[in-house]
MILUM-292568 format. One line per 3 residues: number of its first residue (from 1); their letters; for each residue x, z, y of C-alpha. Coordinates in steps of 0.2 Angstrom, whole numbers. Layout:
N
NUM	A	X/Z/Y | ...
***
This chain:
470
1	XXX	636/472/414 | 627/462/427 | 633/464/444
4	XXX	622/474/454 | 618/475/473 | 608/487/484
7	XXX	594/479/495 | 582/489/508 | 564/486/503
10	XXX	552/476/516 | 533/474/514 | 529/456/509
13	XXX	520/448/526 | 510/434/517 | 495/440/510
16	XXX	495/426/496 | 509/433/487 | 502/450/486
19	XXX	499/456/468 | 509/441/460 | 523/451/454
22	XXX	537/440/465 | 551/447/476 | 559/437/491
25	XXX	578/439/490 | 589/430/504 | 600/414/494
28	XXX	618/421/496 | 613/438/485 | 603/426/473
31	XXX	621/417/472 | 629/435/472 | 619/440/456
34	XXX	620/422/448 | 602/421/447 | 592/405/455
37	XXX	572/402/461 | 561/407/446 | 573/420/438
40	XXX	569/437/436 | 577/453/443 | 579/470/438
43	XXX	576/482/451 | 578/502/449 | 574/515/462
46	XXX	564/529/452 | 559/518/440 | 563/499/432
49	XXX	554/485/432 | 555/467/434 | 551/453/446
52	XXX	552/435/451 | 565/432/463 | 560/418/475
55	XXX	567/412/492 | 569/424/505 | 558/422/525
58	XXX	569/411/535 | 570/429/547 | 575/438/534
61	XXX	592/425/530 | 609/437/529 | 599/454/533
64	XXX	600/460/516 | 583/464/513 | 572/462/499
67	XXX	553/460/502 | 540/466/488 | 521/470/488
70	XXX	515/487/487 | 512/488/467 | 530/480/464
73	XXX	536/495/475 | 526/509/464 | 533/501/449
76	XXX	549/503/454 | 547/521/460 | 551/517/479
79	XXX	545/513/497 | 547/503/512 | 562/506/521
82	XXX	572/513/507 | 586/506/497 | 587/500/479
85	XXX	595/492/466 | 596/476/460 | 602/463/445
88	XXX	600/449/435 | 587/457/421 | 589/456/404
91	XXX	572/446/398 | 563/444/382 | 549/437/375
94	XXX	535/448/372 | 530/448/355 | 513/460/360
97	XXX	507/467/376 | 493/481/378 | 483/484/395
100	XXX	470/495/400 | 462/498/414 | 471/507/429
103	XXX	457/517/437 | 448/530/426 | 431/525/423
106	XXX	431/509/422 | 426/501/405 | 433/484/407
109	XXX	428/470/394 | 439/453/396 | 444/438/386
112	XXX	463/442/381 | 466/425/382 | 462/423/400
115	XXX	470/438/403 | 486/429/395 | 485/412/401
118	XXX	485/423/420 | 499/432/417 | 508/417/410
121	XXX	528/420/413 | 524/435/423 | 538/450/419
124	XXX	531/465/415 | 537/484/409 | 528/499/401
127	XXX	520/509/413 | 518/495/425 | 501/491/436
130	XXX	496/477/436 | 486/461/445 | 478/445/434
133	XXX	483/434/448 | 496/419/442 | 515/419/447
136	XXX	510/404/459 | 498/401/470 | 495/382/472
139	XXX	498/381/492 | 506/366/499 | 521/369/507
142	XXX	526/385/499 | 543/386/496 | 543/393/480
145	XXX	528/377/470 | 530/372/454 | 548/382/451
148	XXX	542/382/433 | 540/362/434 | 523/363/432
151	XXX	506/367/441 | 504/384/434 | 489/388/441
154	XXX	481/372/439 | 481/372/420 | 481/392/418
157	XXX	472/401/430 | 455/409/426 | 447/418/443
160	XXX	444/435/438 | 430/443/449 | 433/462/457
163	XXX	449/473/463 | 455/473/444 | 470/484/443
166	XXX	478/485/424 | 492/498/416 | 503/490/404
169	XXX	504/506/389 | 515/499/378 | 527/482/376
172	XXX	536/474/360 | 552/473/362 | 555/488/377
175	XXX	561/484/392 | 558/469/403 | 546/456/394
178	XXX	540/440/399 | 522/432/394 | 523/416/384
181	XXX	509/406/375 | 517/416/358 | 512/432/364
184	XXX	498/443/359 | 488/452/372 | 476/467/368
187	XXX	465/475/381 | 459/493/378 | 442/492/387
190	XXX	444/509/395 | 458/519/404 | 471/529/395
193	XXX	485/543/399 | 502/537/404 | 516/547/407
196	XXX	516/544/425 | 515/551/442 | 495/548/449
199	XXX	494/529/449 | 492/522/467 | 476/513/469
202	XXX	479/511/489 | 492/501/496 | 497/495/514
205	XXX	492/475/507 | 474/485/504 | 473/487/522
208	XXX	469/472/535 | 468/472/552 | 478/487/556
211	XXX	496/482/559 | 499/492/573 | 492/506/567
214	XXX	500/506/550 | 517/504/562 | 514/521/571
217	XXX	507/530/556 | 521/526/547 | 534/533/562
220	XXX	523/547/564 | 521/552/545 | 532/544/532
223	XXX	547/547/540 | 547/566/541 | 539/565/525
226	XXX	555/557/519 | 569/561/532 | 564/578/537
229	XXX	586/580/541 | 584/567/555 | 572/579/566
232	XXX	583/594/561 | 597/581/569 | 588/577/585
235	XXX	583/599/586 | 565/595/587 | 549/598/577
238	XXX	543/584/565 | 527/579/570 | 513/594/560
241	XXX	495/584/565 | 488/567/567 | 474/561/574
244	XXX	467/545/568 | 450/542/582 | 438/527/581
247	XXX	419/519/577 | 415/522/559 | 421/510/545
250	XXX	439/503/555 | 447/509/540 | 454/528/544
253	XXX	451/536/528 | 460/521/520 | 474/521/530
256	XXX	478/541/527 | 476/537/509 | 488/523/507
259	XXX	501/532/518 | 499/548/504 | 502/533/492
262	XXX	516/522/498 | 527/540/503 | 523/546/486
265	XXX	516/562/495 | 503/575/486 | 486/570/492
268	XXX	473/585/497 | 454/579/506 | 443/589/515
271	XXX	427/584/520 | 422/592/534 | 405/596/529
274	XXX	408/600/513 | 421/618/518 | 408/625/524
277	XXX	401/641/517 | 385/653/518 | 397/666/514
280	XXX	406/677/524 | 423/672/526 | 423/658/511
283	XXX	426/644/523 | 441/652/532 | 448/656/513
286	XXX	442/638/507 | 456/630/520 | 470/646/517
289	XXX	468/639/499 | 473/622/504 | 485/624/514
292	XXX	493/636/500 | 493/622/487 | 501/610/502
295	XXX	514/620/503 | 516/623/486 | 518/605/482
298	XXX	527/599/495 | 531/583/502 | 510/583/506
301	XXX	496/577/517 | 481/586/519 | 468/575/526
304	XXX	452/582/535 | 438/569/537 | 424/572/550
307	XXX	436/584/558 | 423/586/574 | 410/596/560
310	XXX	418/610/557 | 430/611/573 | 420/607/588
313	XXX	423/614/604 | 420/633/602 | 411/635/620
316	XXX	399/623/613 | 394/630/598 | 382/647/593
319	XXX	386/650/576 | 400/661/571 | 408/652/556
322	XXX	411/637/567 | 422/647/579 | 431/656/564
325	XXX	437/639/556 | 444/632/572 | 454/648/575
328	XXX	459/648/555 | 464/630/556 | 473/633/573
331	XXX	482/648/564 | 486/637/548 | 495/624/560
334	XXX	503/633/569 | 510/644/554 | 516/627/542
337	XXX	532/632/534 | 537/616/527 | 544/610/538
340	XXX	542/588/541 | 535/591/523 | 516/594/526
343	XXX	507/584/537 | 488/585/544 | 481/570/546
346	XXX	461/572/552 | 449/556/556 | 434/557/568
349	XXX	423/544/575 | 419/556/591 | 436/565/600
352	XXX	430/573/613 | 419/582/602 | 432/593/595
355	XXX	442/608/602 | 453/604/613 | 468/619/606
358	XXX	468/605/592 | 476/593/603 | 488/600/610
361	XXX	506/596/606 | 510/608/590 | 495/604/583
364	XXX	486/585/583 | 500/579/595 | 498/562/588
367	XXX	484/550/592 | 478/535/586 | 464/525/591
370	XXX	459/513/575 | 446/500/583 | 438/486/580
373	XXX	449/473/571 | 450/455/582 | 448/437/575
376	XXX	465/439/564 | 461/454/559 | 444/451/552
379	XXX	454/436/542 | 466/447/534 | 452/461/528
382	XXX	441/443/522 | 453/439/513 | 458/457/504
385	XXX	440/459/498 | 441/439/492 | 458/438/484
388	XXX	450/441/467 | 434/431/471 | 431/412/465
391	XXX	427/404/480 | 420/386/481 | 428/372/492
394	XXX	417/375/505 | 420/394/509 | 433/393/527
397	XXX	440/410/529 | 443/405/547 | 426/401/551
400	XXX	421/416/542 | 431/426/555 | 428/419/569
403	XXX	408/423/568 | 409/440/562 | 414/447/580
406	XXX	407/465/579 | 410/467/560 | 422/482/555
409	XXX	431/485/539 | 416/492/531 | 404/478/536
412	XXX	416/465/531 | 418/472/513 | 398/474/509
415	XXX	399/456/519 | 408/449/503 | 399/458/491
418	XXX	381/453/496 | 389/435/495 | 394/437/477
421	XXX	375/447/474 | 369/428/480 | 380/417/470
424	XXX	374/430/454 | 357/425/460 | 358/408/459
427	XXX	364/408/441 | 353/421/434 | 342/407/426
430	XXX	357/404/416 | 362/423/412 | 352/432/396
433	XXX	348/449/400 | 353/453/381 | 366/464/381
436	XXX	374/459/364 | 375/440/369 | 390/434/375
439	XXX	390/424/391 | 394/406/388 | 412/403/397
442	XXX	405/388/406 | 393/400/415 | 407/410/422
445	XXX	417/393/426 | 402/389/436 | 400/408/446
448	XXX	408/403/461 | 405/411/478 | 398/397/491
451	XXX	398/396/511 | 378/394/506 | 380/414/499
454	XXX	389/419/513 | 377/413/526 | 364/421/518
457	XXX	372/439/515 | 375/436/535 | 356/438/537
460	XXX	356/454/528 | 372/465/536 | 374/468/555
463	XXX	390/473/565 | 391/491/566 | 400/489/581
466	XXX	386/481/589 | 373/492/585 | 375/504/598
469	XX	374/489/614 | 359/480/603
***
């Protein structure tokens, strides 16, 4: 039996690594578990899966911490700030390797060869999601290049456009298996069932710009979520409502949605506008229903988008049915059993707007303002919505961020896909519109995202946050 130790999980901090199946494990365990630089692990919280151990942060040195990226940690079954397991894994070579899709929807049609020269070495285990990305990243100075010996990406790596996300349904031999140039990859073109709790298709990595926030959301929600005792410790109420305030597109409805993800919590959206109903009563009983099934499935968040349409402030309003839902969602609040284990997380873009009984401490007692991301901040979402994107020489993230001032979340993602629109224009002349012709691969080689098609998808969007002083 391998010997074994237990680790507290950390969220990987360079954005370069994410998705690329690697764990960063301080030298003296990597000693402790007779493993070196390039070997993989074995980690088991709810689940197993494998990884790549490489050289912890130099911060991290004798804290007994293991870092991993969100997916790594739903493949395992655990979250930040936990504990798990971990040892040497017993690898083999897989012999056959079937993917699919993650996302229902999505018919995905790919190359299986370029999907197995990407994953080349890369550890994976049924019921595992995925990334295409390499082990490596070629980045100079990196402290884990070339711990194969060889420039991986270099000879092997094939950009894959889009947030493709994959499920591994079935491996040959079980367990832990490794990719090698013997393998066979099939791809099933469209999503199938797996026997798993709902897959995750938001993670804390998914989000850029909001480190603080993330930070608070995380004190304010996850750990009553997961720690409920530590409240009943202290002999005070868990926190019951948050509210996440700020322009529209910062990224609020994302950031509820990765927390329900990352703490492994039953996920229930209301759209403001859409509770609402010409019926007596229906509206009030829509939101009892809700908050019925919350309970019900405990640990939950419900999350209430456009929170200021259906609770503005009562002395405002003249309708009926307006007054009623503030008063059945005050009486909802203030009547959650569960306790630390349902948590009402609502996003508007106007505060003021809505009642002020909801704010008071009981109810949304937490606030948090999600603005306008700065100069870094842009950077990290540019490179979130690039990461899968091949980009020319020419394209500076950098300077990309430091001339989209004004530019939200939301402006910065349909900034990158106008870009790729441009490059796909550019090579239209080349592409037949025949659906049953296949593309010749060197058209793809040459579909690369330029600073040319950036600049010019720079014409079409405009700063949201600037629209209001323009």
């Amino acid at each position: 039996m391998n010997e074994e130790v237990s680790l507290k999980v950390g969220e990987l901090t360079n954005r370069e690594e994410f998705g690329r199946g690697i764990v960063r494990i301080d030298t003296k365990t990597m000693q402790r578990l007779g493993i070196k630089e390039g070997d993989v692990v074995e980690l088991i919280g709810e689940r197993k899966t494998g990884a790549i151990a490489v050289r912890a942060y130099p911060a991290d040195v004798g804290l007994n911490i293991i870092r991993m990226d969100g997916l790594t940690r739903r493949n395992a079954g655990i979250g930040v700030g936990e504990t798990i397991r971990v040892r040497r894994a017993e690898v083999k070579e897989a012999k056959r390797v079937v993917l699919a899709p993650a996302q229902k929807g999505i018919i995905l049609q790919m190359d299986p060869e370029i999907l197995k020269r990407n994953l080349f070495m890369r550890p994976v285990t049924k019921g595992d999601i995925i990334t295409p990305f390499p082990v490596v990243k070629e980045r100079k100075g990196s402290p884990f290049d070339d711990f194969f010996g060889i420039d991986i990406e270099q000879i092997f790596f094939t950009p894959i456009p889009g947030e493709t996300k994959l499920v591994v349904v079935n491996t040959n031999p079980d367990g832990i298996v490794r990719v090698t140039e013997f393998t066979d990859v099939e791809l099933k073109p469209e999503a199938v069932e797996v026997e798993e709790k709902v897959i995750p298709t938001i993670t804390y990595e998914d989000i850029g710009g909001l480190h603080d926030a993330i930070q608070k959301i995380r004190e304010m929600v996850e750990l009553p979520l997961r720690h409920p005792e530590l409240f009943t410790r202290l002999g005070i109420e868990p926190p019951k409502g948050v509210l996440l305030y700020g322009p529209p597109g910062t990224g609020k409805t994302l950031l509820a949605k990765a927390v329900a993800n990352e703490s492994g919590a039953s996920f229930y959206a209301i759209n403001g506008p859409e509770i609402m109903s010409k019926w007596y009563g229906q509206s009030e009983e829509n939101l009892r229903k809700i908050f019925e099934e919350a309970e019900k499935n405990a640990p939950s968040i419900i999350f209430i988008d456009e929170i200021d349409a259906i609770a503005p402030k009562r002395e405002e309003v003249t309708g009926e049915v307006e007054r009623r839902v503030v008063s059945q969602i005050l009486t909802l609040m203030d009547g959650l059993k569960s306790r630390g284990k349902v948590i009402v997380i609502a996003a508007t873009n106007r505060p003021n707007a809505i009642d002020p009984a909801l704010r008071r401490p009981g109810r949304f007692d937490r606030e948090i303002e999600i603005g306008v991301p700065d100069q870094k901040g842009r950077k990290e979402i540019l490179q979130i919505h690039t990461r899968n994107m091949p980009l020319a020489d020419d394209v500076d993230l950098d300077w990309l961020a430091s001339i989209t001032y004004g530019f939200v979340g939301a402006d910065l993602e349909v900034l990158c896909k106008e870009a790729a629109m441009s490059a796909l224009r550019r090579n239209l002349p080349q592409i037949s519109w025949k659906e049953q012709e296949e593309l010749p691969p060197k058209v793809l080689e040459n579909l690369k995202v330029t600073k040319k098609d950036f600049q010019n998808a720079l014409k079409i969007v405009e700063p949201s946050a600037m629209r209001e002083v323009m």
